[in-house]
N, C-alpha and C positions, 0 to 999 in steps of 0.2 A: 652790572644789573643782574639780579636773581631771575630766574626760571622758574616760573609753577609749570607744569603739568594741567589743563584740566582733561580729566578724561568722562568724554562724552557717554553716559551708557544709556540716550537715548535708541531707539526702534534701527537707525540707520544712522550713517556719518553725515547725511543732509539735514538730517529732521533735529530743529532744534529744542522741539518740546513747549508746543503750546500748553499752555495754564488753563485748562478748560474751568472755566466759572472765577475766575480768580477775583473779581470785582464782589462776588460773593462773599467772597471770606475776608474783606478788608483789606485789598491789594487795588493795586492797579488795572485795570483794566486791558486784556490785549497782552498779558506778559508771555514772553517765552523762556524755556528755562535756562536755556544754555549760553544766553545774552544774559541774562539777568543775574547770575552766577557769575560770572566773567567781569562784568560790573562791582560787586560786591567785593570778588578779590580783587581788584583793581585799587580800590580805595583803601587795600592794609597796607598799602607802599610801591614803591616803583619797582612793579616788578614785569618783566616779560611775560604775558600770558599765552602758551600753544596748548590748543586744544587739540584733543587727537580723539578719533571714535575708539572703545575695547580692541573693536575687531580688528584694530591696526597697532596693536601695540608691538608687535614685533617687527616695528622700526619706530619706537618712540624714543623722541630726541634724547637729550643731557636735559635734567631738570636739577632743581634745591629743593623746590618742593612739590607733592603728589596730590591732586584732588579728585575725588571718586564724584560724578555727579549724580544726582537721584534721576529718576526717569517719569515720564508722564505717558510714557506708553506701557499697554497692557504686554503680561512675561507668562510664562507658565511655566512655573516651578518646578515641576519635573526634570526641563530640559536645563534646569543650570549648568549644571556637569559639564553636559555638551558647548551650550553657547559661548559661557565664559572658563573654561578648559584657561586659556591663553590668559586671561586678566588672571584667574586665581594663581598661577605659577608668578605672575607680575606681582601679587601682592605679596606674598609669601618672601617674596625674593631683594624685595624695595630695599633699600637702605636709605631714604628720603623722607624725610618727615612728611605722615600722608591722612589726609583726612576725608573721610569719606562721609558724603550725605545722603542721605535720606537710603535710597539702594545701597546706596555704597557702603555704610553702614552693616545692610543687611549680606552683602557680598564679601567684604573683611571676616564679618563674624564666620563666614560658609568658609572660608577660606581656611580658616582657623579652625574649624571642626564643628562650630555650631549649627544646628538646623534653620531651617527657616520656614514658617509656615503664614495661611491665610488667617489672619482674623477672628475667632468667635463670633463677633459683629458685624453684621455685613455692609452696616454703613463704615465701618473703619473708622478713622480717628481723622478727622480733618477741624479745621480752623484754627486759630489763636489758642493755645493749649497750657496752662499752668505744669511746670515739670516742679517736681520734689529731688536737692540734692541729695544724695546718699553718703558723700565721701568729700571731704578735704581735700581739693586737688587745685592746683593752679589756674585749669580748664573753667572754672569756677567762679576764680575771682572778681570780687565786684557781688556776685550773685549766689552767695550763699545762702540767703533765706531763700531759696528758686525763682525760677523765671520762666517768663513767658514766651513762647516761641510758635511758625506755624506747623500743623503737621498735615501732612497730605498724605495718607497709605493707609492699606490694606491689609499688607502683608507686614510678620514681626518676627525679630529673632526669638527664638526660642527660650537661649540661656547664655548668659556670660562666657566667651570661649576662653579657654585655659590659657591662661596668660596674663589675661583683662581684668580692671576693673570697674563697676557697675559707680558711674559720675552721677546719673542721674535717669529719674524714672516717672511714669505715669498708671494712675491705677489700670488701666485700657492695657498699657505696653508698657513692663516694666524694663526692658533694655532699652533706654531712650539716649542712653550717652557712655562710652565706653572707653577707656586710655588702656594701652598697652604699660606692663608693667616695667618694661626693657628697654622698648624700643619706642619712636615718635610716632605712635600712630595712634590717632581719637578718630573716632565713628558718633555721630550724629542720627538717630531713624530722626528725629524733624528737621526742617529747611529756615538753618539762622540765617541765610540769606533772604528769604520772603519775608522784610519789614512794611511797618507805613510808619506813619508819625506817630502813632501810640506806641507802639512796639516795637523796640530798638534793642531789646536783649539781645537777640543774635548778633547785631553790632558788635555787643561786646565779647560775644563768645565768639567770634571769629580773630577781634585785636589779640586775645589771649592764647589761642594756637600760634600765631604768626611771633608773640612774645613770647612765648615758653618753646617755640624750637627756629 
């Protein structure tokens, strides 16, 4: 049986990251994120799931695969450096096919040398959100004329880090989906795990990471 990784980067290694308002945006009502993530990888195969919080990655098990998870607690950008110090040598160093959401995304890209900043907007990009693909990629298939998926954030990378390229985009936040050129690792800034019955892209953008590596 294969091993994912999820790595937790909600607020603490307890808190699993309630969905504040999520019935709002055409979810479930009452979701947490770290359950409900865990869930979504569960149904691409029989796989072992260990969740581990950032702050503990220097004893993270033997995994196949690496998943970065988004967070629903407030960060302050400034202190990236500091906080995640330990994750970004983690990421840098992976040899695991790794996909990161939503944060995690934006923590890949920091990782890799891109910046990350707040918003223009200070409502940010939330709900059911139309993406434009940019690029022929496998990541993709099925959904070349784009897709719809949710986005909850704030906060957006800046610009493609050198390595990377640009899958897919929104006119708000145009780094919205990201493949290493080299090596197995796709970043996500939306949450293809937050479906309901209308909206199952992310479905498919998750069966197509776990097919293509």
């Amino acid at each position: 049986m294969k091993r994912i990784l999820l790595v937790s980067d909600e607020k603490t290694p307890q808190d699993n990251g309630f969905i504040t308002d999520s019935a709002k945006y055409g979810l479930a009502d009452g979701l947490y994120n770290i359950p409900n993530l865990r869930a979504a990888l569960a149904r691409q195969g029989d796989f072992e799931i260990v969740t581990c919080h950032h702050s503990e990655l220097l004893s993270a098990p033997e995994r196949d695969y690496t998943v970065l998870s988004g967070r629903f607690q407030p960060r302050v950008l400034a202190e990236l450096d500091e906080e995640y110090r330990v994750l970004f040598d983690f990421i840098r160093a992976n040899e695991t096919p790794m996909l990161g959401v939503c944060a995690g995304v934006q923590l890949i890209s920091h990782a890799f040398g891109s910046a990350i900043r707040t918003m223009d907007d200070p409502d940010g990009e939330f709900g059911f959100t139309k993406m434009t693909v940019c690029t022929q990629h496998p990541m993709a298939r099925s959904l070349e004329g784009g897709f719809t998926c949710m986005e909850m954030h704030r906060d957006i990378v800046c610009s493609v880090p050198d390595g990377f390229t640009l899958l897919a985009s929104t006119q708000k936040c145009p780094v919205q989906m990201i493949a290493h050129n080299s090596r197995p690792i796709v970043g996500m800034q939306f949450h293809p795990e937050l479906q309901n019955e209308t909206h199952r892209d992310g479905e498919i953008l998750l069966q197509n990471f776990f097919k293509l590596y």
